[in-house]
Structure formats: structure tokens, C-alpha cells
C-alpha positions as a printed Julia matrix, in Angstrom:
250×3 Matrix{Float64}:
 -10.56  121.47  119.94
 -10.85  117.51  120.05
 -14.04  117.73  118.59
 -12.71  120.0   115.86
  -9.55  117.63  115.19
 -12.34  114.87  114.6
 -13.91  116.75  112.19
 -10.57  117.65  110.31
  -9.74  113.88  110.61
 -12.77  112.88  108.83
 -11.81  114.34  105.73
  -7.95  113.65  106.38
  -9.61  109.98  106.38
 -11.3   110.7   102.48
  -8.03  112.22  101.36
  -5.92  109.11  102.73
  -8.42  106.79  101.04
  -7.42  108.88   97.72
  -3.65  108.18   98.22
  -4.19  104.57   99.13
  -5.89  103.78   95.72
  -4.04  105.88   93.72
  -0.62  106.17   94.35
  -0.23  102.58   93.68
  -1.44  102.87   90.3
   0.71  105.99   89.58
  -2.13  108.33   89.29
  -2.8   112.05   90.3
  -3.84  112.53   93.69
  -4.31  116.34   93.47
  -6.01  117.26   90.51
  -8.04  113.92   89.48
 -11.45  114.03   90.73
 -12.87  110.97   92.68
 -15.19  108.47   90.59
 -17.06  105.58   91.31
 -14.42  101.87   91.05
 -17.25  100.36   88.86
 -19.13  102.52   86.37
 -16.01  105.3    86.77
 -19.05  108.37   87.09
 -17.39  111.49   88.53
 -18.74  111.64   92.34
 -20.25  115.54   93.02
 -19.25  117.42   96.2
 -21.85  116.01   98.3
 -21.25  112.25   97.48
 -17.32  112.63   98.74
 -19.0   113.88  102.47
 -17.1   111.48  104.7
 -19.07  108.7   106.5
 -22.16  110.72  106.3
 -22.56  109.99  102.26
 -21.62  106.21  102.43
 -25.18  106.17  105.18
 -27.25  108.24  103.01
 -26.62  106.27   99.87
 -26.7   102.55  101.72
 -23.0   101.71  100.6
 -23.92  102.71   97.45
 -23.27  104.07   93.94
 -26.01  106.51   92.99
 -25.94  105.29   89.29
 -24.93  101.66   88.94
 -25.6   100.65   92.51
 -22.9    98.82   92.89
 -21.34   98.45   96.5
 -19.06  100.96   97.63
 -16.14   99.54   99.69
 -16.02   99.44  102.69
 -12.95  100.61  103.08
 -13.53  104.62  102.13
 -16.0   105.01  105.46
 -13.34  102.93  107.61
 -10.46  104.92  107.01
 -12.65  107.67  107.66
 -13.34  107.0   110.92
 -10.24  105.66  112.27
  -8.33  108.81  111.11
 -10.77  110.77  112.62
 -10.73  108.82  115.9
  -6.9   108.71  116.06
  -6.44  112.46  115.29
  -8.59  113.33  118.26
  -6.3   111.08  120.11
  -3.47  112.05  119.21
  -4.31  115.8   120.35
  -5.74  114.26  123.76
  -1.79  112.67  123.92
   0.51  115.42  122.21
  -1.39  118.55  121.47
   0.8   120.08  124.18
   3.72  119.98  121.83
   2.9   121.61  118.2
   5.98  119.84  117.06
   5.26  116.58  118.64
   1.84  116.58  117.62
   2.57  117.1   113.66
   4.69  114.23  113.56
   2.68  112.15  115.45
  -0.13  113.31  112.57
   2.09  112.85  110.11
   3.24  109.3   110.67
  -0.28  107.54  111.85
  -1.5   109.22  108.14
   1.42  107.53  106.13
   1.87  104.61  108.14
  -2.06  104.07  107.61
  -1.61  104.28  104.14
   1.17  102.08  104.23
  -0.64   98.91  106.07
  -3.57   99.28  103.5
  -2.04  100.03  100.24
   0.42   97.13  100.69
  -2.61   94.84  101.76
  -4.33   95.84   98.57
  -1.87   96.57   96.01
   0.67   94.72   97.64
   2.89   97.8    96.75
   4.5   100.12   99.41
   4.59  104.04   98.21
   7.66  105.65   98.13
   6.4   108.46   98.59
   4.83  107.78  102.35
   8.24  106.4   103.25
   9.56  109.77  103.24
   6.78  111.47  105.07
   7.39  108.83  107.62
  10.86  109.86  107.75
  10.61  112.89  107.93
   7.97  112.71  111.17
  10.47  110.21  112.57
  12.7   113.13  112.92
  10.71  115.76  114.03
  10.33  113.89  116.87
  13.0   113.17  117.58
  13.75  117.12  117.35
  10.72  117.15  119.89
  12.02  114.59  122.2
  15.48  116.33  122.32
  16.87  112.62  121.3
  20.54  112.32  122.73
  23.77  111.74  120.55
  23.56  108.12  121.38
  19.57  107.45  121.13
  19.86  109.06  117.11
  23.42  106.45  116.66
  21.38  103.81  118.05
  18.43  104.42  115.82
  20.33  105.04  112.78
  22.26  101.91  113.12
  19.05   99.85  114.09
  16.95  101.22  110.97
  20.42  100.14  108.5
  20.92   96.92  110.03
  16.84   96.49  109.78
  17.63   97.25  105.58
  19.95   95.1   105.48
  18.76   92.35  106.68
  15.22   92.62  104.66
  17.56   93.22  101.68
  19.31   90.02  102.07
  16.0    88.34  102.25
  14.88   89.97   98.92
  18.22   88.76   97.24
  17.86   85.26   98.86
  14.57   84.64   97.73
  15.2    85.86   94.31
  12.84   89.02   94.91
   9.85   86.56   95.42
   9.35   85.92   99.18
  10.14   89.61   99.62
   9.52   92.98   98.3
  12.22   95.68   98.11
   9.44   97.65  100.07
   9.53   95.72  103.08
  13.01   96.15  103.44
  12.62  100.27  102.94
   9.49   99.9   105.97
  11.85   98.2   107.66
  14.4   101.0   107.5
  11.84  103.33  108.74
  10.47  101.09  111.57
  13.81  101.12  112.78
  14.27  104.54  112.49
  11.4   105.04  114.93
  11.84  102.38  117.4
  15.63  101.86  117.55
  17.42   98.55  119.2
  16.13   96.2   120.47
  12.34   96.88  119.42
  12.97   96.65  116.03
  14.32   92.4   116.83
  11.19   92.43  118.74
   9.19   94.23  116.02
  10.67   91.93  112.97
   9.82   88.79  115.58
   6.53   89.86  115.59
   6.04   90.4   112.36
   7.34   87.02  111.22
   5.26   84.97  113.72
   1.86   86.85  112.92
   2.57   86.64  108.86
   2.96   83.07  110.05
   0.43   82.41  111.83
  -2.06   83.71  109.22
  -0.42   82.47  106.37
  -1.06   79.1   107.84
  -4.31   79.86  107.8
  -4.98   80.94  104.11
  -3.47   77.8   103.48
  -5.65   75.77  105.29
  -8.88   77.56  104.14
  -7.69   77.36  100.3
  -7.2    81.0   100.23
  -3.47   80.89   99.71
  -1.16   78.42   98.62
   2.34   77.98   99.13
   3.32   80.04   95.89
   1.34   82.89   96.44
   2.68   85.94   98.08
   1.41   87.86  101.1
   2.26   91.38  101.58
   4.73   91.54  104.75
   4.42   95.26  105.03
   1.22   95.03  107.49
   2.99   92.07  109.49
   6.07   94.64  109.64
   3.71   97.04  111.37
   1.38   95.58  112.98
   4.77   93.83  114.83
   5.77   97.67  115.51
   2.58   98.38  117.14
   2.96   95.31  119.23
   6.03   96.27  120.17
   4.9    99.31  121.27
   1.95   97.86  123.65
   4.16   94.44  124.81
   7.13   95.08  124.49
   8.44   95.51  127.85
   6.42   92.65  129.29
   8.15   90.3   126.0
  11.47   91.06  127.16
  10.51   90.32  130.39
   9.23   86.63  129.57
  12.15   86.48  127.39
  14.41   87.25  130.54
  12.69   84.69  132.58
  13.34   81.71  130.11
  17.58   82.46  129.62
């Protein structure tokens, strides 16, 4: 079955490459076929076969040669990767399992859509939501865990909203402070201070160094939704031994 969920996550991976590029732009991610991002030919069934098409053509279009990202074969892979583990982890519990799905796919095309497009879809927001609370249906969450959440994923909006108001709706988007509603959601108080930390020091931290290599100056923006989640995910692995530094030092 992990072998099959690989599979399945392959082409989960091609379809998730679809929504990152399109839903930005407002396009149809159902009916419009798949076309090449330079010479716009429609790609046939056998140039969309994930991973194994990108090899056989060399990274390739097969009419104007141009390079094909390398982004379509990535996404690929890592979805395919994570769904497997993600069965290893919850495929005891259907409902567990689903949301886990669900919120890896949208929170994957979150972190790359905002990266590229600098634009957070509404759209995966919701999805993300809506996993949040299936498992929380599968955890059994207590009266006090779903108050705490809920109260850590407004305060989490509010606070990224006052930062969109403050910096006249320049230094942030009102996407960030919508991730940040769901992030909160998910990890509830106090990961989500540690989360936002997180995310503030490593959007630092690189910024810094755009700056210094001329890639960035101090008027250009950075999307803060990857920071936002990649903080979550750090949260996640180091959290526990943070607050336990943190302890140490007051």
C-alpha cells in the first residue's frame, strides 16, 4: 500500500504543480490543458508522466527546447515521498490520514506559490482549514485545546493585520496574516509565538543575505508566507527543546 500511495503521490505532485502556477494567475485548473511556459504547445498524455517524462526529454521541451523547470519534477517527488509517509505515520486512522493529505498538499502549494507569485491562494486556505479540523475531529480535541486554538489562530490575524495596516500594505501581505490564522489554527498557544519567532528570524536572516549579494534591496519585498511555515515546521521539530533554552535563560 506504501508503494501504491507513492505512485498516487506522483501524480498528486503534477496536479499540485498545476494549482501552484495557475491559481495565482486566476486560471482554470480543471479543464485547461497543460502547455509548455515558453512556446505555450499543448503537452500530450505522455509528456505530463510525472518525473519519468522530465528524464526522457532531458528537462526539456520537445519543440522549442527550452528548459523545463525544475520545479514540476520536484514537487513530484516530494509529494510522492511525503504521501508514503504520511500512510507509514497515520494510515491507521482514515480520518487522520486525509487531513494529514490534505494539509501537506495545500500547505505545499502555499510555500511555493507565495515564493513565486508572491500571492497566497485563497482557495488552499480553506482546504487547510478544513484538514485542521478533521483532525482535530480525529484527535478527539478537548473543549479547551479547540478555545485555545481558536483564540491563538485570531490573535495570530490580528497581529499580522496590524502589521499590514502599519506598513501601509507594503511590508506585509493580507495573505500572511490569513496563513497566519491557519497556522494558528493548527498549532495553538504557545507554538504559534514560537512559530511567528521563527519565521521573523529566518526571513531575517536571509533577507540579509539578498542584500548583501545584490539580490534584494531594502525596497523590495520578500514573500513571508514560506518564513511563516517553514517557522511552523520548526516548531514542530524544536519546539520543545526552544522552550527549554528559553526556560534556562529567565
Amino acid at each position: 500500500m506504501r508503494d501504491i500511495l507513492l505512485i498516487i503521490g506522483l501524480f498528486c505532485g503534477s496536479f499540485l504543480n498545476i494549482l501552484i502556477d495557475r491559481l495565482p494567475k486566476g486560471e482554470d485548473v480543471i479543464w485547461g490543458r497543460s502547455h509548455c511556459d515558453y512556446c505555450k504547445k499543448k503537452l500530450r498524455w505522455y509528456e505530463l508522466v510525472p518525473i519519468i517524462s522530465y528524464v526522457v526529454q532531458y528537462g526539456r521541451c520537445r519543440r522549442c527546447r527550452k528548459h523545463i523547470s525544475f520545479q514540476y519534477p520536484t514537487i513530484e517527488f516530494v509529494t510522492g515521498v511525503a504521501y508514503a509517509t504520511l500512510f507509514v505515520l497515520y494510515g491507521r486512522s482514515p480520518i487522520l490520514f486525509l487531513s494529514s493529505l490534505l494539509l501537506f498538499s495545500a500547505i505545499l502549494v502555499i510555500f511555493i506559490a507565495d515564493m513565486k507569485y508572491q500571492i497566497i491562494p485563497d482557495s488552499m486556505l480553506v482546504v487547510s482549514i478544513v484538514a485542521v479540523a478533521l483532525c482535530a475531529i480525529a484527535l478527539g480535541a478537548s473543549t479547551f485545546q479547540l478555545i485555545n486554538h481558536g483564540i491563538s489562530a485570531l490573535a495570530a490575524f490580528a497581529f499580522f493585520f496590524f502589521l499590514w495596516i502599519v506598513t501601509k500594505r507594503r511590508g506585509m501581505g493580507l495573505g500572511d496574516a490569513k496563513l497566519a490564522f491557519v497556522l494558528g489554527l493548527f498549532l495553538g498557544f504557545p507554538k504559534i509565538v514560537e512559530a511567528v519567532y521563527f519565521a521573523f528570524l529566518t526571513g531575517a536572516c536571509v533577507g540579509v543575505i539578498l542584500m548583501l549579494t545584490g539580490k534584494r534591496s531594502l525596497k523590495s519585498r520578500i514573500a513571508f508566507g514560506p518564513f511563516l511555515i517553514l517557522g511552523a515546521v520548526l516548531t514542530i521539530m524544536y519546539g520543545e527543546r526552544f522552550m527549554e533554552l528559553w526556560q534556562k535563560f529567565i
